[in-house]
N, C-alpha and C positions, 0 to 999 in steps of 0.2 A: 743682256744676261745670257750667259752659255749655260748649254743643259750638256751633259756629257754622261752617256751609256756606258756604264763599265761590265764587261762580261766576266759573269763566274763561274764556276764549274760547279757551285751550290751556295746558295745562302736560306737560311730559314729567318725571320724576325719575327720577335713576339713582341709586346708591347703595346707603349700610348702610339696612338698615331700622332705624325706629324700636326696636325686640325686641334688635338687633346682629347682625342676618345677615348674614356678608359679601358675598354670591351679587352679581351682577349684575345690578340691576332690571329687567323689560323695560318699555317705554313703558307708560304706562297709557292704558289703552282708554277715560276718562269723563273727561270736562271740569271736574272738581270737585274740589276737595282738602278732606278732612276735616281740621277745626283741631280739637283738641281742648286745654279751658280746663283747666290740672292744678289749678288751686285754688292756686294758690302765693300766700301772702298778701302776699309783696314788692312795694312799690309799681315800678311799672314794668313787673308782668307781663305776659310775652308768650306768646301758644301756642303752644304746640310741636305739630306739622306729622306728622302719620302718615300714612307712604309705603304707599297701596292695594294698589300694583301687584303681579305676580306676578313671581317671579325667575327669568332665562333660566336652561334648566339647564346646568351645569356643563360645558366641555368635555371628552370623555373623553381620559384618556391613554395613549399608546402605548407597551404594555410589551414587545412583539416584537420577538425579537433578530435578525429580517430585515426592520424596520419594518412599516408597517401602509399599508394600502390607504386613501382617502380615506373610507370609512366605519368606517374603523379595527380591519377584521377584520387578522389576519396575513398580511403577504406568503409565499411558501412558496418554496423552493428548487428548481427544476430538473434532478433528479440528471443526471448525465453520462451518456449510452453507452445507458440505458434511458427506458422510460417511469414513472411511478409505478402502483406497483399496491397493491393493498388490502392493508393490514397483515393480516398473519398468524396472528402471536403477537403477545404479551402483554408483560413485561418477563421478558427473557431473561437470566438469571443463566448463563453457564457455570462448571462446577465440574468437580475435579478425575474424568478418565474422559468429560470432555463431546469429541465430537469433530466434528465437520463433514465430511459428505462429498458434493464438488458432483454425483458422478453421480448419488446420488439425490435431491440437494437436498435432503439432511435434519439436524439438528442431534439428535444423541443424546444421552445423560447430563445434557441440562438440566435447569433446575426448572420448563419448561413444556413438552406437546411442542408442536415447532417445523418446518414442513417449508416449501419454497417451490415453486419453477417453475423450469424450463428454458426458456430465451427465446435468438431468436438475435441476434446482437452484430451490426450491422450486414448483417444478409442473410451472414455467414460464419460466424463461429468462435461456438458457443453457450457461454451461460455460465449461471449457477446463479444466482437470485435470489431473496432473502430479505428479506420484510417484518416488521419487528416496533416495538413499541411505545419501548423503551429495552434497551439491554446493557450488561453489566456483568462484566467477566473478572475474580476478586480476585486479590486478590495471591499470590504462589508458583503461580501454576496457567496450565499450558501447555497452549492446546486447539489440538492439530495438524487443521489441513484439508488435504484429499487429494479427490483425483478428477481426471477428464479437464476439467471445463468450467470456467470463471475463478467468482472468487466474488464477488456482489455483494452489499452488506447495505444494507438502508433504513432509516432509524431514524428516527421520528416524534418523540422527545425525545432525551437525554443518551446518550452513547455515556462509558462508561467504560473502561478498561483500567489495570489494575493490572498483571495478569499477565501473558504473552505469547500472540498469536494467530502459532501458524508454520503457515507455507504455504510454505516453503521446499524443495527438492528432498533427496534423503536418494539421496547417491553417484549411481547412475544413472537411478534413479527420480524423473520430475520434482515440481515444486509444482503446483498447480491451477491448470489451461492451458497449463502449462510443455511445453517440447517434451523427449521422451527425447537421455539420450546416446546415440554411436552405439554397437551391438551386433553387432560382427562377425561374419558369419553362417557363417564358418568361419577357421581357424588361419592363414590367410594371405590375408583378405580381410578390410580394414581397414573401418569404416562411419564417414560425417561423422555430427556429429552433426544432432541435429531442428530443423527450426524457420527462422524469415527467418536467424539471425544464427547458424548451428547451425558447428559447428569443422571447419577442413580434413582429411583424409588426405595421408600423404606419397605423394609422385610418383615418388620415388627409386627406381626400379628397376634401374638398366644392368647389373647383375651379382648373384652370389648375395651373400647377407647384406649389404646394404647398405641395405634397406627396411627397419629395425627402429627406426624415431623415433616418436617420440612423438606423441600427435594436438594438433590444436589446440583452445583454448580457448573455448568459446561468446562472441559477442558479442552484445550489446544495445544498452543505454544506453553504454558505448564498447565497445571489441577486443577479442576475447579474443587470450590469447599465442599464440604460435607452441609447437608440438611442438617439443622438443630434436631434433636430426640424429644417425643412428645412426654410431656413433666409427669413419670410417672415411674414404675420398677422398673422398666424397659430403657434398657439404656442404646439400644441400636439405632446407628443413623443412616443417612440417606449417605452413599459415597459419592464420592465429585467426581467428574468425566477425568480420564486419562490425556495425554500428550498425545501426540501423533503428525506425521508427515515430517518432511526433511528442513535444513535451514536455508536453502538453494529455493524453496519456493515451488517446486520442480517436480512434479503438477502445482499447478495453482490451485492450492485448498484454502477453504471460506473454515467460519467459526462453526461450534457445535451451540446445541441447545440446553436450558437445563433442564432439569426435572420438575415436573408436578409437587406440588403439596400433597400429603395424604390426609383423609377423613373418614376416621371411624363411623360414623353417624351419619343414619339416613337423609330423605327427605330435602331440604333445599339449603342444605350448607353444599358448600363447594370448595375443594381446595383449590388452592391460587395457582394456575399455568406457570409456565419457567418461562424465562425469558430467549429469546432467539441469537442465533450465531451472528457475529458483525460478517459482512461483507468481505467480500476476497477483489483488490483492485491493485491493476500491474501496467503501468505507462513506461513506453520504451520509446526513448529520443535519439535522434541521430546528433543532435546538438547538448543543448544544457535546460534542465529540470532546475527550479527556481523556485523554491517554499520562501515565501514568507504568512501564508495565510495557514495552511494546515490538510492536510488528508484526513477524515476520522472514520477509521472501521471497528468499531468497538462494539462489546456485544450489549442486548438489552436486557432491561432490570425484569427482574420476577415480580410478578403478580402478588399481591398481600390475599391470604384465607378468608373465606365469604363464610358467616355464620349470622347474616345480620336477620335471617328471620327466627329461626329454631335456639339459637344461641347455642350449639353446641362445638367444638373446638375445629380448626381449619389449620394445616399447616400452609404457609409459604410456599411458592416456586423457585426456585436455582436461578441465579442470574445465567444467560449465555456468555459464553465465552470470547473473547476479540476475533475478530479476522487477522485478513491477511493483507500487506502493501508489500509490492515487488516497485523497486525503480530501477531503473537503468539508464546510463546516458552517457556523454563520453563526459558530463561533468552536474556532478548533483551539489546545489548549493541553496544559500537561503538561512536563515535563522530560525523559519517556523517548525511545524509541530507536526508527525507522524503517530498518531496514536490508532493500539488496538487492547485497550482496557475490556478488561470483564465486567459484565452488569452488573451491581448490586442484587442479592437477594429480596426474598418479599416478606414482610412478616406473616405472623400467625395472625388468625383472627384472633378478637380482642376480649370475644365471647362474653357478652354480647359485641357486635360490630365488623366490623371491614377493617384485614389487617394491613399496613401501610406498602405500597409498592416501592421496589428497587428502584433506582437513578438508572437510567439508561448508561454505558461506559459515555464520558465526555472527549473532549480533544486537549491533550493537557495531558501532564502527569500526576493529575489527583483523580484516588479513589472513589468509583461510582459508590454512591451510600445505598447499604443495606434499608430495608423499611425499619422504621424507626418503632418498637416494640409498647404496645401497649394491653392493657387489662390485663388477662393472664397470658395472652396470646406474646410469644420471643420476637426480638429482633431479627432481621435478616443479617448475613454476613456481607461485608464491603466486597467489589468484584475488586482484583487485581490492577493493579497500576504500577509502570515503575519497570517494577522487579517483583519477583516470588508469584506465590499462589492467590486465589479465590480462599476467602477469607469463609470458616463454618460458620452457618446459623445459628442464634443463642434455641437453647433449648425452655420447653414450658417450663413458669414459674411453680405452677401447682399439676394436681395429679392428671385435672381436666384442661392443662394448658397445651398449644399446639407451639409445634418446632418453627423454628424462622430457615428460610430458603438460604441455602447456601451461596456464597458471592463466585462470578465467574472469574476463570482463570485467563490469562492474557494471550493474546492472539502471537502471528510471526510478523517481522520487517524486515525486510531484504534491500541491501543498497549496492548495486553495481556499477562501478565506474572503469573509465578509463586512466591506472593509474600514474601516469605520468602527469597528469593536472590534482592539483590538492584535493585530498580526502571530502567527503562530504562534513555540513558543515550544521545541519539540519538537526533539532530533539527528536529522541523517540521516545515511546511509552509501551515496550512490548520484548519479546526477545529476539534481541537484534544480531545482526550478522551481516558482514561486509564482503563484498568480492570483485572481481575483475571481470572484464569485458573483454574480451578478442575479437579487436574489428577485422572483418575479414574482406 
C-alpha cells in the first residue's frame, strides 16, 4: 500500500470523517492532506482522502424551561413581592395532619422538617416565607394554613397538588393575612369588619328597634352585599366593603372582613360577628405548578343573630370576602380548582332563637350559602362565586324582624407563566388575570 503526501498551499475540509463521524470538522491547521493508496486492484484506482482535522465540538442544547442564558446555564424566575432566599428544605411531601402556620413560619406533620422567615411585604404588611427544593400535596389530603402573616412558597423544581392547600377563613376567623370579621364589642354596638375592603355597619338609628340589619359583606377583588334593612320604616342598609389593590398581586393582599349585625335591644341578645378575609397564598416555581387537587382562599360565612334568651331581634354578620392566589412558573398546569369565593352572610335571629350561619367560601365554583332565614328574623345573602358581587341580605319580615348579613364579595387570582409553553389550564372561581414571566 503507498501513502503519498501531496503539498498545498491551502486546503480547509469540513465534513463526515473518513471513520463516519458526523461532527463538524474544524479547519485543519497543516497544509498537507494525507492520501492514503487502499490497495484496490481495479484499474483506475484512486485515493481516497483522510480528513486530519479535529471536530468542532457539538453545540450544547438548551433544556430549561425559562430558556438559557448565552453560555447556556438556566435563566431563573424572579418571584413577585419578595427577594429569593436560600432553599430551606428538601422535597416537601405534605401528608395527612401536615399543617402550616405562618406566625411561626413553620410546616408540621411533613416528611422533612421544614421552617422559613418573616420578611416584610413592601416596608408593611409581613408575610411568611418558605424555601424549599419541590412539594407535593397527594391526593385526599387537606393541609390547612393559618396565622397572621400571608404565605409565600419558593419552589426550586415541580410544585405538585393533588390534594387541597386551604388558607381560607373559617366563619369569623380569617385565612393567612386575611383581615378578621367585625366583633361587636358589646350588645348594641355593631363593628365593620377588618381590612381595605372590610363590610359597612347600619346607620339606621332614628328610633328604638329599627337598627337591627344585617352587616355588610367584605369586598376585594369586587363588593361585597349590602346587610338586609331591619323590617320596619327604615329602609337603610348596612353597605358592602369596596374593591381594592391591583391584578399583578403586587403587594400580596389577603381578603377583608364583614360587618357585625346590629341590635337595637339591650341585655343578652347579640348580633351575629361577620365573617373573616380568606387567605392571601403566592408559590413561585422555577419548573411547573401542577393543580389537580385545588388551592382554597375563600373568605368565611357570617355568624346568624343571637336573641335566644330575651327574644328580641338580631341582625346577621357580612360574609368576608375571598383572598388572594398569585402562581407563577415557567408552566402552570392541571385541571383542578383555584378558588377565592365570598362567605355567605348570617341570618337574623328568628326571634325567639339563633339565626342560621353563612357557608364558609368552598373550593368550587358554587356559591357559599347565606343563613337560611327563619321566624321573623331574614336570610343571609350568598357570598360571590364565579363572577359578580356579594349577594344583599334579605330584609325583616315584620316591624320587629332583623336584616340577614350580606354575602362576601370575591377575592383576586393571578397566573404567571412563561409564555412560550401553553397557557394555564387550571378553573378559577375569583377575578382572574393572566401574565408573563421574565426569566432573567
Amino acid at each position: 500500500m503507498v501513502v503519498t503526501v501531496t503539498s498545498l498551499t491551502a486546503c480547509v475540509r469540513f465534513g463526515f470523517d473518513a471513520v463516519g463521524d458526523p461532527g463538524v470538522d474544524a479547519p485543519t491547521t497543516d497544509r498537507s492532506l494525507v492520501v492514503v493508496d487502499t490497495g484496490d486492484p481495479t484499474p483506475g484506482d484512486h485515493p481516497a482522502a483522510v480528513d486530519t482535522g479535529a471536530d468542532a465540538p457539538s453545540p450544547p442544547v438548551c433544556s430549561c424551561l425559562l430558556g438559557c442564558h448565552p453560555d447556556k446555564t438556566c435563566r431563573e424566575l424572579a418571584p413577585s413581592n419578595v427577594s429569593p432566599v436560600a432553599t430551606t428544605c428538601g422535597v416537601l411531601t405534605l401528608q395527612a395532619g401536615s399543617q402550616i402556620n405562618t406566625t411561626t413560619c413553620a410546616v408540621s406533620g411533613s416528611s422533612v422538617p421544614c421552617a422559613g422567615s418573616i420578611q416584610s411585604l413592601s416596608g408593611k404588611a409581613s408575610v411568611c416565607v418558605i424555601s424549599m427544593q419541590s412539594l407535593i400535596i397527594p391526593k385526599n389530603v387537606t393541609v390547612p394554613a393559618t396565622g397572621t402573616p400571608a404565605l409565600i412558597l419558593l419552589v426550586q423544581q415541580d410544585v405538585m397538588v393533588e390534594g387541597v392547600l386551604d388558607a381560607g377563613a373559617k366563619g369569623k376567623n380569617p385565612g393567612p393575612g386575611g383581615a378578621a370579621g367585625g366583633q361587636p364589642p358589646s350588645s348594641t354596638t355593631p363593628a365593620p369588619g377588618g381590612g381595605p375592603g372590610g363590610g359597612k355597619v347600619c346607620t339606621c338609628t332614628a328610633s328604638y328597634d329599627i337598627d337591627d340589619c344585617g352587616g355588610g359583606g367584605g369586598g376585594f377583588g369586587s363588593t361585597g352585599g349590602a346587610g338586609g334593612p331591619e323590617g320596619s320604616s327604615c329602609a337603610s342598609k348596612s353597605l358592602g366593603g369596596v374593591t381594592y389593590g391591583v391584578a399583578t398581586l403586587t403587594p400580596l393582599l389577603a381578603g377583608s372582613g364583614g360587618a357585625s349585625g346590629g341590635n337595637s335591644g339591650a341585655g343578652s341578645d347579640w348580633p351575629g360577628p361577620g365573617g373573616g378575609g380568606g387567605g392571601a397564598v403566592q408559590i413561585s416555581s422555577q419548573q411547573t405548578i401542577r393543580i389537580e387537587g385545588g388551592i382554597n382562599a375563600s373568605g368565611g360565612g357570617g355568624t346568624g343573630g343571637d336573641d335566644a334568651s330575651s327574644g328580641a331581634s338580631a341582625g346577621g354578620g357580612g360574609g368576608g370576602s375571598g383572598g388572594a392566589i398569585l402562581l407563577e412558573a415557567a408552566r402552570i398546569e392541571g385541571g383542578g380548582w383555584l378558588a377565592v369565593n365570598g362567605g355567605g352572610g348570617g341570618a337574623a335571629s328568628q326571634r325567639p332563637g339563633v339565626g342560621s350561619p353563612g357557608q364558609d367560601g368552598q373550593l368550587g365554583g358554587v356559591p357559599a350559602a347565606g343563613g337560611a332565614a327563619g321566624g321573623q328574623g331574614a336570610g343571609g345573602g350568598n357570598g360571590a362565586a364565579g363572577s359578580g358581587n356579594g349577594q344583599p341580605g334579605g330584609a325583616g319580615a315584620t316591624h320587629s324582624g332583623g336584616g340577614g348579613g350580606g354575602g362576601g364579595g370575591l377575592g383576586r387570582i393571578r397566573l404567571n407563566w412563561y409564555q412560550v409553553h401553553p397557557g394555564p389550564t387550571v378553573q378559577t372561581s375569583g377575578v382572574t388575570s393572566m401574565g408573563a414571566v421574565q426569566p432573567q
